[in-house]
N, C-alpha and C positions, 0 to 999 in steps of 0.2 A: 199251251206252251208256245204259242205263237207270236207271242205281240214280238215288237221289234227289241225293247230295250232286255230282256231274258233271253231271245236267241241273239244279241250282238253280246252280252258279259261269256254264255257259255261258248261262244265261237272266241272268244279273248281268250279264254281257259284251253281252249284246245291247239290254238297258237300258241300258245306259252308251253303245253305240251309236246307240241312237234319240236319247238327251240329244243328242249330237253333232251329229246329222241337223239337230236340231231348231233347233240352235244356225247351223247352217251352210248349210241347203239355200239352192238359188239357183234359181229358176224358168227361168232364162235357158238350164240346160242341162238341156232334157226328157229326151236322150237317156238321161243319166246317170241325171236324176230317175225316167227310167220303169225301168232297171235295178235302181234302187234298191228301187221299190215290190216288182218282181216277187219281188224274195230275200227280203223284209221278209217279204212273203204267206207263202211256203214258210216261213219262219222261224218264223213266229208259230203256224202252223200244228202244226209239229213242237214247238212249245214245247205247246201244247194237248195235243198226245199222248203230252207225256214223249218223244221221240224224233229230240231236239237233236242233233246232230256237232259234232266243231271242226272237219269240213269247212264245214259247213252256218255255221257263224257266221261261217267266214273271207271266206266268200261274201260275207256281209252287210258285212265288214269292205272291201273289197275295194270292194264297191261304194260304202259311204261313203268310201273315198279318194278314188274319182274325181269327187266330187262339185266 
């Protein structure tokens, strides 16, 4: 899952997620906000190392639903 052009689409899809985040978060639900953070962290991380999933973003997705 390395090559360049799969880790640049699924790092597009996780900017386009944080837009979302940013557009939507609500303080009110920590539980969800703290789920959020945790994938975000692993995400952002794996985007640093080139080392992205479409598990790994669904996660993120997943967690901004429930926001």
């Amino acid at each position: 899952m390395s090559d360049t052009i799969t880790q640049t689409r699924l790092s597009m899809r996780l900017d386009a997620y944080l837009r979302t985040y940013t557009e939507k978060r609500d303080k009110k639900d920590s539980l969800s906000s703290e789920r959020w953070n945790a994938v975000w962290t692993i995400a952002e991380r794996a985007r640093t190392n080139n080392t992205l999933t479409p598990e790994l973003v669904d996660d993120v997705r997943t967690a901004l639903n429930k926001l």
